[in-house]
N, C-alpha and C positions, 0 to 999 in steps of 0.2 A: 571796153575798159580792160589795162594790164592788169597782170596779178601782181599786186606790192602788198609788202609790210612793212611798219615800221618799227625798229628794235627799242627795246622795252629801256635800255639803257642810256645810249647815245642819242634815240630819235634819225639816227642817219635812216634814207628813204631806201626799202630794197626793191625794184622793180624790175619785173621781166621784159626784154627788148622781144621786137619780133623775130628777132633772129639768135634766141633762145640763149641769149646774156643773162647777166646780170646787172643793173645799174643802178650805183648806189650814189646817193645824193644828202651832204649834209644841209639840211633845211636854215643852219645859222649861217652858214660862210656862202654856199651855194656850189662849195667843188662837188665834183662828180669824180665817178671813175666806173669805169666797165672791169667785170670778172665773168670766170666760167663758174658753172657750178659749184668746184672745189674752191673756191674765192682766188684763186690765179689770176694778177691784175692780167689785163689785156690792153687798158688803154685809159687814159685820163691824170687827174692832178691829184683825184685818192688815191694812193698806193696799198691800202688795207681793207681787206674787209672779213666780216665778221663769218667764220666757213658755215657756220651752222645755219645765221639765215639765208648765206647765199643758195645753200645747201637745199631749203624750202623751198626758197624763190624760182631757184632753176633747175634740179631735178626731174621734176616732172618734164618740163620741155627738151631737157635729155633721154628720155625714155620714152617721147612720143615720136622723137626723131629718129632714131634707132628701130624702131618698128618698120619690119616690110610691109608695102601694102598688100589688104586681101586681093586674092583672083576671083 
């Protein structure tokens, strides 16, 4: 299961891709749209999104990427 939340406001859907997006989805229309962490669209018919939750949603999978592995 991804990590999503859903914003307290809007209801738009914020889920983590496996290749450490963001992809947000409003549940009434059904557009989507991909962002980085910093909500920077990357791709889709959203053009907006909210930075603080993309900020939650993908974060973390920025900072796991970024780590070397141990030896």
């Amino acid at each position: 299961m991804s990590k999503q939340v859903i914003h307290p406001l809007t209801g738009h859907v914020y889920r983590l891709t496996e290749d450490g997006l963001v992809e947000v989805t409003d549940p009434r229309t059904g557009a989507r749209g991909v962002f980085d962490f910093q909500a920077r669209w990357q791709s889709g018919e959203l053009r907006h999104a909210d930075l603080q939750m993309a900020g939650w949603v993908g974060r973390l999978a920025q900072r796991r990427s970024s780590r070397q592995p141990e030896e």
